[in-house]
C-alpha positions in Angstrom: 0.0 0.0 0.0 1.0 3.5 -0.8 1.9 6.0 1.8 -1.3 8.1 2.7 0.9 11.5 1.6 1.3 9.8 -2.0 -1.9 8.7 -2.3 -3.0 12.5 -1.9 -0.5 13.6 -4.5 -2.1 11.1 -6.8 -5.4 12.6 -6.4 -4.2 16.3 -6.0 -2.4 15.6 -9.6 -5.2 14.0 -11.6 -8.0 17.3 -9.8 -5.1 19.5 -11.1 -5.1 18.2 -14.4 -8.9 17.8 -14.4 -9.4 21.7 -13.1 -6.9 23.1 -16.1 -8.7 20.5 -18.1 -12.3 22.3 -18.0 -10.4 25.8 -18.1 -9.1 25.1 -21.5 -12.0 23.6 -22.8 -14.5 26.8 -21.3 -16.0 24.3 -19.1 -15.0 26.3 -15.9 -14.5 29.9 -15.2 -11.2 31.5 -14.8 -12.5 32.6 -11.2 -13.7 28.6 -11.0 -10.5 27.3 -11.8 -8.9 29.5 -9.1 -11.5 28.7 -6.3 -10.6 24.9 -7.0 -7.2 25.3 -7.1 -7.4 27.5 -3.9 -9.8 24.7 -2.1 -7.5 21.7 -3.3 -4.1 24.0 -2.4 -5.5 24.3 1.1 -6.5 20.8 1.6 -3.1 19.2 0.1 -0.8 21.7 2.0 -2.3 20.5 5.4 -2.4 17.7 5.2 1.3 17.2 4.2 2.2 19.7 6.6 0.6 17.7 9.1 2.1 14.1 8.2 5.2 15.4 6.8 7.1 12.4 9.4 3.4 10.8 9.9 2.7 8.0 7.5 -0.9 7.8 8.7 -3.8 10.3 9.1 -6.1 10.7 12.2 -10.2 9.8 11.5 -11.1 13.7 11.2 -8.7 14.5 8.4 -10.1 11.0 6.5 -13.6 12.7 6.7 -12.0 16.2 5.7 -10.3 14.3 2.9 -13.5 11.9 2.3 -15.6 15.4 2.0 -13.7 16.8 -0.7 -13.4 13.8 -2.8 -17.2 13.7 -2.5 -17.4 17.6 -3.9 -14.7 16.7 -6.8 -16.7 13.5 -8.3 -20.1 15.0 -7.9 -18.9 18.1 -10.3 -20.3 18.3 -13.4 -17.5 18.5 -16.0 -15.1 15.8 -14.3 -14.7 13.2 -17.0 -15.9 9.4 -16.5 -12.8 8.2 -16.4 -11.0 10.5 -13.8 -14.2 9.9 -11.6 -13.4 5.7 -12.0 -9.7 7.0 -11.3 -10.3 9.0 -8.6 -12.7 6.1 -7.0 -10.3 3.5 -7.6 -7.9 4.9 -5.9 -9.9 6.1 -2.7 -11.5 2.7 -2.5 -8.8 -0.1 -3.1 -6.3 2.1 -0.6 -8.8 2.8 1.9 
């Protein structure tokens, strides 16, 4: 099993890719794109500021984590396959 800090790069890098994704394509505003980025920056910096010599995360920071997966697959312009991506990884690590 990956280490829980990797396992958040994986999914901050495909929401990333998926944010500047929808920008390009006019799917998402400019403003959008920053308000995700912002949201997903604030998340991903505390948690690997928490854990940075902590290979495993406390139950409220799961939920916080949990949450925000939620918000990313329920959006509209995610693509199918990020959404499967995005799943597989949460599920199979979890």
């Amino acid at each position: 099993m990956r280490d829980q800090k990797e396992r958040v790069y994986s999914i901050e890098r495909l929401t990333r890719n998926e944010f500047e994704y929808a920008l390009e394509l006019n799917l998402i505003t400019q403003e959008q794109y920053d308000n995700y980025l912002q949201e997903l920056n604030e998340l991903t910096s505390y948690i690997y500021e928490k854990y940075k010599d902590d290979p495993s995360f406390y139950p409220d920071d799961w939920d916080q984590i949990n949450n925000y997966y939620e918000k990313i697959v329920a959006l509209d312009f995610v693509r199918g396959y990020i959404k499967e991506g995005l799943e597989d990884s949460w599920l199979i690590e979890m």
